[in-house]
NULOMI-372875 format. One record per residue (C-alpha): residue number from 1; x, y, z; residue in three letters. Coordinates in pm, 1 decimal. Layout:
- num:x:y:z:residu
- NUM:X:Y:Z:ALA;
...
END
This chain:
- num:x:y:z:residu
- 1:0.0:0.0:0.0:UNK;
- 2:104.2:330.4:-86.9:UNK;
- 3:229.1:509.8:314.6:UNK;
- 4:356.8:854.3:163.0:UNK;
- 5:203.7:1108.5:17.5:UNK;
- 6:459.0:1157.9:-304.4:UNK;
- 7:386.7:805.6:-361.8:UNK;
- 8:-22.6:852.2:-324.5:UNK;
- 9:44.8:1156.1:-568.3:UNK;
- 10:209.8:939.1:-801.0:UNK;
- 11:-42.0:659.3:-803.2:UNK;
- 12:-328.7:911.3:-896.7:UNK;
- 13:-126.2:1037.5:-1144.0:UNK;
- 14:-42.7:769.8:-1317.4:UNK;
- 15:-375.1:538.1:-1283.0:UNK;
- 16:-646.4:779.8:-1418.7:UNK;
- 17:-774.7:942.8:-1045.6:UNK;
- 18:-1020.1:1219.9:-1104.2:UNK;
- 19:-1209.6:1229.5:-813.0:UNK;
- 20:-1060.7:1207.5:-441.3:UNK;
- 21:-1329.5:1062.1:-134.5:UNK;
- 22:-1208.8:1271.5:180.9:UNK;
- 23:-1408.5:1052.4:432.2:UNK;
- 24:-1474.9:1042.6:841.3:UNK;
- 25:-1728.9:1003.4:1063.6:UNK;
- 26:-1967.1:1151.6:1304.2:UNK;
- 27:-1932.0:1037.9:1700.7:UNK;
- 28:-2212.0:782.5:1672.6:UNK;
- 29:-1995.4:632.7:1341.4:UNK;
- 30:-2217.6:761.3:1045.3:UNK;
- 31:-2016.4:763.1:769.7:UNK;
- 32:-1941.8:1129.1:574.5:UNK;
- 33:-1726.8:1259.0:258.5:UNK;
- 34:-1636.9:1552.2:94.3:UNK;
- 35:-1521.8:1495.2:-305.2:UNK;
- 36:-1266.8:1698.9:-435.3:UNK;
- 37:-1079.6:1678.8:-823.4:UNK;
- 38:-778.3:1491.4:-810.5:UNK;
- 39:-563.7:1790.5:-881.9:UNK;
- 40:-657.2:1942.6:-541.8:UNK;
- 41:-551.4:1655.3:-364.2:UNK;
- 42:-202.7:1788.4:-309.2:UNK;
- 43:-342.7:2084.1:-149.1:UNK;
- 44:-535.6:1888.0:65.3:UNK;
- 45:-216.5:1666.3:177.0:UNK;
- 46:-64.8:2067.0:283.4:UNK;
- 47:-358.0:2249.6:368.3:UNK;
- 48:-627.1:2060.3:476.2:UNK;
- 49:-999.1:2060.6:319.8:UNK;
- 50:-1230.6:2287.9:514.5:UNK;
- 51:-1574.6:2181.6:620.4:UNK;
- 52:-1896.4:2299.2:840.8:UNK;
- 53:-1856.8:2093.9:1166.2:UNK;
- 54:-2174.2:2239.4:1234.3:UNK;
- 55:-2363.6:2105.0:1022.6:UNK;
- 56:-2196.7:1715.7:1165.5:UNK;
- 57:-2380.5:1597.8:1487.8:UNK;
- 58:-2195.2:1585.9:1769.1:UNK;
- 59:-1903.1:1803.6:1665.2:UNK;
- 60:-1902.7:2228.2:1699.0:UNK;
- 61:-2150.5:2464.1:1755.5:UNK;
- 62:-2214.1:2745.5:1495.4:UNK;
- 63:-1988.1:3027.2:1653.6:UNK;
- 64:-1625.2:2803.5:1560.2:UNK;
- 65:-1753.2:2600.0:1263.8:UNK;
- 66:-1445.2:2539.9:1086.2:UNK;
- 67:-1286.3:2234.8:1084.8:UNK;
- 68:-1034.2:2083.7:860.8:UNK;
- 69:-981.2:1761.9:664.7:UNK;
- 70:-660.8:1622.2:615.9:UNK;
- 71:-643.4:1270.2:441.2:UNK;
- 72:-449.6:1030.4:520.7:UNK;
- 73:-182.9:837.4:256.2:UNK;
- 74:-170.6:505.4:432.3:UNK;
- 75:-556.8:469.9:355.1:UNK;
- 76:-568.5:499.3:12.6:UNK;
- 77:-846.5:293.2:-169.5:UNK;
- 78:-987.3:269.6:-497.5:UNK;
- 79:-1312.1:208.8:-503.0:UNK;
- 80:-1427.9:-39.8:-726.5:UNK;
- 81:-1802.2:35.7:-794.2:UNK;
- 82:-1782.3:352.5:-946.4:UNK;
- 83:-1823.2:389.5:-1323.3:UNK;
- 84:-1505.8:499.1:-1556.6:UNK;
- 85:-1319.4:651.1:-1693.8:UNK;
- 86:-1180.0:851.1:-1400.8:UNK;
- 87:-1134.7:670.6:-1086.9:UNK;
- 88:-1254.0:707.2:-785.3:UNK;
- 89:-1008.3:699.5:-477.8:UNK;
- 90:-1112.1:745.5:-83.8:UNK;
- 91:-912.3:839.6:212.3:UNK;
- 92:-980.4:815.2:591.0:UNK;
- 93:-924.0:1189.6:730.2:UNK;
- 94:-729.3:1324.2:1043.6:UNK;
- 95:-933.9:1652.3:1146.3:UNK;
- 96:-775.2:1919.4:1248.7:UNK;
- 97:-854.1:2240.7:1427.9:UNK;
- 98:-787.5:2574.5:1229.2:UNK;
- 99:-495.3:2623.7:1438.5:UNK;
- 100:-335.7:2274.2:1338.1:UNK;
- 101:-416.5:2133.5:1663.5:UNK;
- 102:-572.9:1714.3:1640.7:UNK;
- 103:-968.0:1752.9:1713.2:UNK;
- 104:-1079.2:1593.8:2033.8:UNK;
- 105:-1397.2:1419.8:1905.7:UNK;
- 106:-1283.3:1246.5:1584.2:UNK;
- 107:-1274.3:887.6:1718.4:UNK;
- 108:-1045.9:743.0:1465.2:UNK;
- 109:-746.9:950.3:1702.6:UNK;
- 110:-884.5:823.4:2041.4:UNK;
- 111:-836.8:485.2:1877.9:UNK;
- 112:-527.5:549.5:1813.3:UNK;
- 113:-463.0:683.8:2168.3:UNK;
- 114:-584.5:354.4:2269.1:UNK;
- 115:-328.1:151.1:2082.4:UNK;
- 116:-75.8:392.5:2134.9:UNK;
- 117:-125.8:290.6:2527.5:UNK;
- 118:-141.0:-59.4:2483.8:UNK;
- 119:209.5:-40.9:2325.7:UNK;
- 120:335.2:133.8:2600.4:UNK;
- 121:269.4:-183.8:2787.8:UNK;
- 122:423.8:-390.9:2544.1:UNK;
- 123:93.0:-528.2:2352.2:UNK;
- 124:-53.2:-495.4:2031.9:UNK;
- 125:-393.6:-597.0:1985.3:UNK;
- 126:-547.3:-816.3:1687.2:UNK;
- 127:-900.4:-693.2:1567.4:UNK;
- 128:-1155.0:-822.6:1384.1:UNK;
- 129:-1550.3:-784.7:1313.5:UNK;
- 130:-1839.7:-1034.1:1158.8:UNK;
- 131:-2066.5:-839.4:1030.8:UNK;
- 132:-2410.6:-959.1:979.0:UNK;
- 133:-2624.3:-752.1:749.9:UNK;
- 134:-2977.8:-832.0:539.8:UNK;
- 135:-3082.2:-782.3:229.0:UNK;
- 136:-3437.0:-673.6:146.4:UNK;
- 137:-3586.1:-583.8:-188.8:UNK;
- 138:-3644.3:-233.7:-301.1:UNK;
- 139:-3878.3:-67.2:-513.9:UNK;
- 140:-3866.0:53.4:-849.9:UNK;
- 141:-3762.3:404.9:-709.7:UNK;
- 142:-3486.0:229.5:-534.5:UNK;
- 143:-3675.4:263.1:-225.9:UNK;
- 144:-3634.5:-51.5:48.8:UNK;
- 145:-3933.6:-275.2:59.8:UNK;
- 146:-3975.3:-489.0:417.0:UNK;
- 147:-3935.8:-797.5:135.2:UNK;
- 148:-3632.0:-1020.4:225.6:UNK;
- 149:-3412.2:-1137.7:-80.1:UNK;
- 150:-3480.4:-1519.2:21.6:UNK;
- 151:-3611.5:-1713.3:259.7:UNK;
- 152:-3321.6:-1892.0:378.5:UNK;
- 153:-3170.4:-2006.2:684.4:UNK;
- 154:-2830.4:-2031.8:852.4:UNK;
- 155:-2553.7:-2184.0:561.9:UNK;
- 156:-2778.2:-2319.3:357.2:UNK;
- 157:-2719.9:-2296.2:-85.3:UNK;
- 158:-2953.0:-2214.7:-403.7:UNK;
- 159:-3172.2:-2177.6:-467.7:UNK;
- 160:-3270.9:-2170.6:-84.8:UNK;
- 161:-2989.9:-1918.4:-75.1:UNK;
- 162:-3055.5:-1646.8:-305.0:UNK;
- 163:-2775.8:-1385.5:-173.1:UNK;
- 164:-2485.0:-1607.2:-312.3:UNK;
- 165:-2370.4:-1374.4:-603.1:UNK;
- 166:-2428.8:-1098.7:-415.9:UNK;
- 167:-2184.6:-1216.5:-148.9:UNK;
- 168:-1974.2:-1311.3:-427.1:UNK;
- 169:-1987.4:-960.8:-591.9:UNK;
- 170:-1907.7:-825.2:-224.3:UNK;
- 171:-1588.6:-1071.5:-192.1:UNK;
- 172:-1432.0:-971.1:-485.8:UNK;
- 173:-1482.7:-600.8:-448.4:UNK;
- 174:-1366.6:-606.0:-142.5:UNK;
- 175:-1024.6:-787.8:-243.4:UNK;
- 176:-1020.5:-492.7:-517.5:UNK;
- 177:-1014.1:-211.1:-208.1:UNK;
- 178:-719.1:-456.9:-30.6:UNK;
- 179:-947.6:-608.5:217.7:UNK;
- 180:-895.4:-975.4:247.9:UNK;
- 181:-1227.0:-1172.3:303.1:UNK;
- 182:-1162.7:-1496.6:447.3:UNK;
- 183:-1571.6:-1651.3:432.3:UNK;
- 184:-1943.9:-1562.8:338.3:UNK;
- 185:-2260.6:-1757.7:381.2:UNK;
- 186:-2629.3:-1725.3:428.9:UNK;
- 187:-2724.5:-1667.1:808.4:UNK;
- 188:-3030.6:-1811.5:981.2:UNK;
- 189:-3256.2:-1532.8:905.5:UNK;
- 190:-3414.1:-1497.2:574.0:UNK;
- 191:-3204.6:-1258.9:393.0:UNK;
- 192:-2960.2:-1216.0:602.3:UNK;
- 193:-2591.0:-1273.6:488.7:UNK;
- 194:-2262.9:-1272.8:688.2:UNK;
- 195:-1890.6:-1167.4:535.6:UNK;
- 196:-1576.3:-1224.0:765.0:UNK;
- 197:-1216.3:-1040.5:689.0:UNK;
- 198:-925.1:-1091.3:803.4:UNK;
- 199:-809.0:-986.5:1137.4:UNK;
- 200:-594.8:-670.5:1130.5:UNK;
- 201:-433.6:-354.7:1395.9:UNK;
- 202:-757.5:-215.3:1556.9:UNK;
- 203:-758.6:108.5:1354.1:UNK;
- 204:-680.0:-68.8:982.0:UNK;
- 205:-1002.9:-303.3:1117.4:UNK;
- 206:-1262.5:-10.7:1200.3:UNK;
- 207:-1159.9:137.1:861.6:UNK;
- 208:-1231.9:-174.8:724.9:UNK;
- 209:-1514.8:-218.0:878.5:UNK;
- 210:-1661.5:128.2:794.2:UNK;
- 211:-1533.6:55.9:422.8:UNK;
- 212:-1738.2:-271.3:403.1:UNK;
- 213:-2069.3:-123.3:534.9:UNK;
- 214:-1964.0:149.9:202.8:UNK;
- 215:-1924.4:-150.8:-44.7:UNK;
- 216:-2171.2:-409.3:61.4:UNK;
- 217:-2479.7:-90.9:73.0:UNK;
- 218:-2348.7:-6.9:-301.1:UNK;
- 219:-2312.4:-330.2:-432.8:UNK;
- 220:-2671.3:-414.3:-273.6:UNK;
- 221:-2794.0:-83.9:-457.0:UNK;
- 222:-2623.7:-197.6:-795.4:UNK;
- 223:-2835.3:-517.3:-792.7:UNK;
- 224:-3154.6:-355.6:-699.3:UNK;
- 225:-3135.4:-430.0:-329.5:UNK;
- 226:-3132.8:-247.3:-1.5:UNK;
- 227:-2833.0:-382.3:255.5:UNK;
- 228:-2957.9:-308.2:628.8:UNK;
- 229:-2689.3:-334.4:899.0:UNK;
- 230:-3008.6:-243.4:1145.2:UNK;
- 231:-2995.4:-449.7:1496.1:UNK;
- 232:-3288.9:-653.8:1442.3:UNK;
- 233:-3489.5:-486.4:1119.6:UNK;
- 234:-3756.8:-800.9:1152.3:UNK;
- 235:-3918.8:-851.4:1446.4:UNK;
- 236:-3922.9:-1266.1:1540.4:UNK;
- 237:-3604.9:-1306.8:1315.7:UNK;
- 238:-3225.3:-1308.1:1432.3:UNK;
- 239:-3092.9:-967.4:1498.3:UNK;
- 240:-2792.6:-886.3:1318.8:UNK;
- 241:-2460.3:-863.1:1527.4:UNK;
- 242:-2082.1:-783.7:1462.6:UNK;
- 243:-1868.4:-1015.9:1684.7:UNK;
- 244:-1516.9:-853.5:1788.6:UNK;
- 245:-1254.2:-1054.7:1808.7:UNK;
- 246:-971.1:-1010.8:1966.5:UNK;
- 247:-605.4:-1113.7:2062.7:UNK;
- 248:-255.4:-959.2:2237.6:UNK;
- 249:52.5:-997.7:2096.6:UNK;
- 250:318.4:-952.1:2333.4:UNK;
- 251:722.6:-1001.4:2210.6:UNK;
- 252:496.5:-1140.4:1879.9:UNK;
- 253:366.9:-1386.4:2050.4:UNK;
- 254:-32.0:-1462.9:2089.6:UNK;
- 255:-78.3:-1449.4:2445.0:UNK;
- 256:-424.4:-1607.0:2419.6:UNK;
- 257:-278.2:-1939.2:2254.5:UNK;
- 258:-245.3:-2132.3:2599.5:UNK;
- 259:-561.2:-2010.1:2717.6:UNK;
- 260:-712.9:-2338.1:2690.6:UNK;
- 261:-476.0:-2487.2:2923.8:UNK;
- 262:-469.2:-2188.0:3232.6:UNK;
- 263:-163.3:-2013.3:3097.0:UNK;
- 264:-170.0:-1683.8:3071.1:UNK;
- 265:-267.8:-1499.3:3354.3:UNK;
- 266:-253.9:-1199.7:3138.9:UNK;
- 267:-500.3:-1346.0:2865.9:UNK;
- 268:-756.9:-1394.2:3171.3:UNK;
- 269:-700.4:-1043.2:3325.5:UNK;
- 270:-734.1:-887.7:2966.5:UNK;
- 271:-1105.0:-1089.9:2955.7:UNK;
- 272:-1168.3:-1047.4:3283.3:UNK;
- 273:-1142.5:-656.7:3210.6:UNK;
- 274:-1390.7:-654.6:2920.8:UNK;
- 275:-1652.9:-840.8:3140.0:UNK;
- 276:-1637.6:-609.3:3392.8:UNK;
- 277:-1684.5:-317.9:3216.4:UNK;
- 278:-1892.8:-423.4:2897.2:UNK;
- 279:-2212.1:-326.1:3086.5:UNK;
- 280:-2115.8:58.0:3147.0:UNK;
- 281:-2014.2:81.9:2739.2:UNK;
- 282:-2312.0:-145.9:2567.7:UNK;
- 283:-2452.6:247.3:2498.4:UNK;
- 284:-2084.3:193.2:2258.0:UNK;
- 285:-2160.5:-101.4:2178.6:UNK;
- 286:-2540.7:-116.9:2106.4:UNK;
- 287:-2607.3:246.7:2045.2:UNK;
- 288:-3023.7:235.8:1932.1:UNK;
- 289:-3328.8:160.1:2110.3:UNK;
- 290:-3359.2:-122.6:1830.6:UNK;
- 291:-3024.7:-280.3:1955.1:UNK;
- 292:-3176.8:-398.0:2257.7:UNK;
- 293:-3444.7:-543.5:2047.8:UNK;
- 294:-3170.9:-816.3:1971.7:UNK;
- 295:-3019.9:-886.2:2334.8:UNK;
- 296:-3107.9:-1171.8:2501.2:UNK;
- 297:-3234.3:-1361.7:2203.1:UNK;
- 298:-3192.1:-1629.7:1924.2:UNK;
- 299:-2747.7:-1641.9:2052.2:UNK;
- 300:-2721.1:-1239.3:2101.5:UNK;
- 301:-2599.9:-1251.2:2468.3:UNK;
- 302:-2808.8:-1087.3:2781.1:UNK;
- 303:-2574.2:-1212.8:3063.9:UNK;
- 304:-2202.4:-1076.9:3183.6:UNK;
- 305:-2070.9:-1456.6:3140.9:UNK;
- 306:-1777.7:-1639.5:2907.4:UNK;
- 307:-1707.9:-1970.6:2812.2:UNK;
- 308:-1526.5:-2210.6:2567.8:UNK;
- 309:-1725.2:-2219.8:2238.6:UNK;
- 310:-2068.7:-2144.5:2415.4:UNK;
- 311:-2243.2:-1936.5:2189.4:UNK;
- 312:-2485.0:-1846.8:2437.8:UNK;
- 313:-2224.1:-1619.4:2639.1:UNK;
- 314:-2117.4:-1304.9:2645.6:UNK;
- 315:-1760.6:-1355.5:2545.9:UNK;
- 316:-1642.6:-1699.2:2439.0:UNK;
- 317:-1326.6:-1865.1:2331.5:UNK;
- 318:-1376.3:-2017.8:2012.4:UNK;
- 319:-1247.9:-2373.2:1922.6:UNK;
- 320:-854.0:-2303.6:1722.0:UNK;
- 321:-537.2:-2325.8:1719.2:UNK;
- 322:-195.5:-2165.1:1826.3:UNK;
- 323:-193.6:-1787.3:1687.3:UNK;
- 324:-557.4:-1810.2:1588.7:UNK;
- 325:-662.9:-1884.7:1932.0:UNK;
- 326:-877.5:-1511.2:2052.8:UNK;
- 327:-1127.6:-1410.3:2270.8:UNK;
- 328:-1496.4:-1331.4:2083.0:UNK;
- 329:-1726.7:-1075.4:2240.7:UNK;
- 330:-2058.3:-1147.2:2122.4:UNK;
- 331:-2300.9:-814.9:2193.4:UNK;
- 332:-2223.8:-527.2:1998.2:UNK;
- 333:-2422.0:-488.2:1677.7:UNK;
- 334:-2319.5:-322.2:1320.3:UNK;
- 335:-2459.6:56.1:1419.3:UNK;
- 336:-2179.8:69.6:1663.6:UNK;
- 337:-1933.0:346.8:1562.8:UNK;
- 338:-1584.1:106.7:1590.4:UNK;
- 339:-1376.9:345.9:1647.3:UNK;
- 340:-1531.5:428.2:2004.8:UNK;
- 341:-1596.1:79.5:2035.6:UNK;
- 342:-1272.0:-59.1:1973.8:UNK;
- 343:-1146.7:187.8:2185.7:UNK;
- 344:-1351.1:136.5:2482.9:UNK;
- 345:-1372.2:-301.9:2459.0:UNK;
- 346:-905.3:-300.5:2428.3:UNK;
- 347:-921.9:-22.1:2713.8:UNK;
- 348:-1134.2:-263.4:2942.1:UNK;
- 349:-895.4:-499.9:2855.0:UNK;
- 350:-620.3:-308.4:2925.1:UNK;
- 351:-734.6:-188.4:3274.3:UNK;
- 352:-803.4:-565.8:3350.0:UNK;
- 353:-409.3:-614.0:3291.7:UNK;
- 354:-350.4:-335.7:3533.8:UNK;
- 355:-554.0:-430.6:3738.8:UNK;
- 356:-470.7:-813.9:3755.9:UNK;
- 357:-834.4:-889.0:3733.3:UNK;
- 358:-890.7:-1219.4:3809.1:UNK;
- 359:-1147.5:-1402.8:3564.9:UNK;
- 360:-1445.0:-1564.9:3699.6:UNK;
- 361:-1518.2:-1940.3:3640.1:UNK;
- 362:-1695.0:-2033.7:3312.2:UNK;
- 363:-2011.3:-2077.2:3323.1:UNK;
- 364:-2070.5:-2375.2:3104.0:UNK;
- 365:-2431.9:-2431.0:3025.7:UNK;
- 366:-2665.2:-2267.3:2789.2:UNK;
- 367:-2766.2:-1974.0:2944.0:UNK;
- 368:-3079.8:-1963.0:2742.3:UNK;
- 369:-3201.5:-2274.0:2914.4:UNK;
- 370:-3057.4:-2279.6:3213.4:UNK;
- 371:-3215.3:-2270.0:3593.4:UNK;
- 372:-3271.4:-1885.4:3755.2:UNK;
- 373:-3039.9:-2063.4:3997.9:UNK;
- 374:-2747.9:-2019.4:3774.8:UNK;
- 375:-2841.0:-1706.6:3606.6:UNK;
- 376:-2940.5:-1548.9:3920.4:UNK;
- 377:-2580.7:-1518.0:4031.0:UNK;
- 378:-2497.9:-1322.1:3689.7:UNK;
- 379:-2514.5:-984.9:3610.4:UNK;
- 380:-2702.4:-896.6:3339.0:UNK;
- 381:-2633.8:-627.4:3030.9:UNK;
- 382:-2872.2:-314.3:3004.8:UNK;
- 383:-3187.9:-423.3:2875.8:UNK;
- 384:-3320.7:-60.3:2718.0:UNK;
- 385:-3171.0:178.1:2570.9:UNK;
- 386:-3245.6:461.7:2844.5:UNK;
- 387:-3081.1:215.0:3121.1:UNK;
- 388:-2743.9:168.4:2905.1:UNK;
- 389:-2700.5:543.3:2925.6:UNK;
- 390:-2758.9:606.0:3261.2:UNK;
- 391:-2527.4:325.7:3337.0:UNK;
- 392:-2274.1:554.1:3071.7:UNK;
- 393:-2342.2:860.9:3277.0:UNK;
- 394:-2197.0:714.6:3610.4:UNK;
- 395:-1898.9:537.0:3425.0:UNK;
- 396:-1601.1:681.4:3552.2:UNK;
- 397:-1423.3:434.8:3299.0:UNK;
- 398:-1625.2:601.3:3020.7:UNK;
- 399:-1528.7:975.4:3101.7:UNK;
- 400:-1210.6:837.9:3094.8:UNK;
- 401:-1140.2:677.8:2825.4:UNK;
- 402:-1324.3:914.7:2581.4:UNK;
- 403:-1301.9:1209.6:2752.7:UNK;
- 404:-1554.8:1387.6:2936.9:UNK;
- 405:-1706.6:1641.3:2665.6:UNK;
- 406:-1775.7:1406.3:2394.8:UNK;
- 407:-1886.7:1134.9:2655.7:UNK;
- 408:-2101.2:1397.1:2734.8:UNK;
- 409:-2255.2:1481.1:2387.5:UNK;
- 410:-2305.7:1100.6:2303.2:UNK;
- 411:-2477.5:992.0:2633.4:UNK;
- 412:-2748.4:1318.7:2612.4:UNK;
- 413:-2785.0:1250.1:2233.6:UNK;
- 414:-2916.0:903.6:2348.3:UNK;
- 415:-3068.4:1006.0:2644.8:UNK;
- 416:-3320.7:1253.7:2350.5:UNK;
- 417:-3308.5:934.1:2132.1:UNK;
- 418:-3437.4:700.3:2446.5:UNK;
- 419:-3728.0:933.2:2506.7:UNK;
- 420:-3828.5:1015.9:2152.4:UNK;
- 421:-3890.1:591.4:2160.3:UNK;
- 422:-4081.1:587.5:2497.3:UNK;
- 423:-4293.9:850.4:2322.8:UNK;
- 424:-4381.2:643.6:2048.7:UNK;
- 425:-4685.7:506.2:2013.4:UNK;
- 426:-4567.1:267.8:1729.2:UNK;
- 427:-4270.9:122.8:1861.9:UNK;
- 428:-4255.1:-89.3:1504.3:UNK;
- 429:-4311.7:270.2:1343.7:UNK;
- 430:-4047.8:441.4:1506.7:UNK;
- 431:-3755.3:175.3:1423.3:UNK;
- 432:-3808.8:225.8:1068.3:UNK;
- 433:-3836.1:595.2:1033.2:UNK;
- 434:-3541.2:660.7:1296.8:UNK;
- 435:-3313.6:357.2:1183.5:UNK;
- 436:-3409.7:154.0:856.4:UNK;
- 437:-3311.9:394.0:572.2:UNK;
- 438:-2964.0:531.0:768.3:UNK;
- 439:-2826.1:211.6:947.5:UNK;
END
């Protein structure tokens, strides 16, 4: 990949670029872009692009609107879909204040903060996200319909499987842009599909992750469909969830590769961190009043709990082998923003390692079945939307990690968002006007 920006210069240059995609998000991860001409794009490298942070939730107020867009070279990416001649490249941005200073809410940077402080302790983390997403039909206006593509269920073929060249289509677009997909199949819900990618550094995976939401909605759109990445857009039918996965390298090594065996005391702490403090950042994590819609039912996870290969907990350690062996948290969902998730699941982990959190026994049963005598003893994730932010609010952990201003802005944008749903009288309603279109 081209790291510099002479290099980036000379790649447009000599591959037919016309049209630069500046791109970054909002603090709740919604995905925005300025396009400028290719022969700007130098200027931009220098001087920035300059944009109405206004206008971006979450970001300035009217009276110091200005912020600046600066891409970065080690993110270049073609992008595949879009019709010739003249290509189309995108960059992920750093934003910067108009006196050159980093700006405290883009979340890509805490991220990086993040990482920067798990290096410090000698670690580097392994991400990586599955990402389950629907299709539906749409209209002849390109408008979604509440039709599912198919009618199939979990890994099953044509013709019951009718998403298979789509997925396809997806696959090799996305080895185009230089993201690797390692599998695709049908999930149990009709119409809904599931595309894994390789692992990668935590902020190379939440770009990835924000460029495959990008590619699999315009791909969708190209074949007359509509790709939802809504928590649970059918009532009855799986909700869709993105899986983290995750693993610490330390001197190169996995540390998670003995877990199976007791061995790492630092693997344990690490998980032992993230269950402790996953209730305070579901808000992160599962960021809608639909997301909790999904908790609690058909293998999303409702109880603080791990386990070996137990799909019904919160975090389990799936069946592998040597450097693939990781820890899976099971309950955010795809309208997370992954920057400020990322950031806030490795920082739990991190504080467990501080700590020397000790990891509680596995509870190995499914939790879905099993006695109130065995769940009793659990505690349980935020069942509502209102409840994960007031459990935000009092997170000391949160305020920390984030910072107190933006933690701020997020937890009163949901606190509005939580009482605009009480409010509702059609709760059914309200899920697709607020969410189906935009997630």
């Amino acid at each position: 990949m081209n790291t510099t920006a002479s290099e980036v210069l000379e790649f447009v240059k000599e591959n037919d670029v016309k049209f630069v995609r500046l791109n970054f998000c909002d603090i709740f991860g919604l995905q925005k872009n300025i396009s400028i001409m290719a022969d700007e794009l130098e200027s931009a490298f220098e001087n920035g692009v300059s944009f109405d942070a206004h206008a971006i939730r979450g970001f300035r107020d009217i009276t110091r609107s200005d912020l600046l867009l600066f891409p970065d070279p080690a993110t270049l990416m073609v992008l595949p879909w879009r019709p010739g001649p003249g290509r189309v490249v995108r960059f992920y941005c750093d934003i910067k204040n108009p006196d050159g200073s980093a700006f405290a809410h883009n979340t890509r940077v805490l991220l990086k903060q993040v990482i920067k402080h798990a290096e410090k302790m000698g670690y580097v983390c392994k991400t990586g996200a599955e990402c389950e997403f629907y299709l539906f039909k749409a209209d002849e206006d390109g408008k979604p319909s509440n039709i599912t593509l198919d009618n199939g269920g979990y890994l099953d073929i044509a013709p019951l499987d009718r998403g298979e060249d789509i997925r396809r289509e997806i696959c090799l677009t996305l080895e185009e842009m230089g993201i690797q997909p390692e599998a695709s199949h049908h999930e149990q819900g009709p119409g809904q599909n599931e595309i894994d990618f390789r692992f990668s550094g935590a902020v190379e995976s939440a770009d990835n992750l924000q460029s495959f939401k990008s590619a699999v909605k315009a791909i969708a759109a190209r074949n007359g469909l509509f790709a939802s990445f809504m928590p649970k857009p059918l009532p009855g039918a799986p909700g869709s969830g993105m899986h983290v996965n995750l693993s610490l390298l330390q001197n190169g090594q996995n540390i998670f590769k003995n877990i199976d065996e007791g061995h790492s005391d630092t693997a344990e702490s690490f998980i032992a961190g993230i269950l402790s403090k996953t209730p305070e950042i579901t808000l992160f994590l599962n960021p809608l009043a639909n997301s909790y819609e999904r908790l609690g039912k058909l293998e999303a996870p409702k109880d603080v709990s791990w386990s070996h290969q137990n799909r019904s907990q919160l975090i389990r350690i799936p069946a592998a082998i040597g450097d693939n062996v990781r820890m899976e948290l099971r309950s955010p969902d795809p309208s997370a923003n992954p920057y400020l998730a990322f950031s806030l699941i490795i920082a739990a982990g991190l504080d467990g390692i501080e700590n020397k959190m000790t990891l509680p026994p596995a509870v190995d049963t499914d939790l879905y079945a099993a006695d109130e005598s065995v769940t009793a003893a659990l505690a349980r994730l935020p069942d509502s939307l209102d409840k994960a932010a007031a459990l935000a609010e009092n997170s000391g952990f949160v305020k920390n990690v984030i910072g107190e201003e933006l933690a701020a802005k997020y937890i009163a944008a949901k606190k509005n968002e939580a009482g605009d749903f009480a409010a509702a009288k059609d709760k059914i309603e309200f899920f697709k006007e607020r969410y189906f279109c935009y997630i």
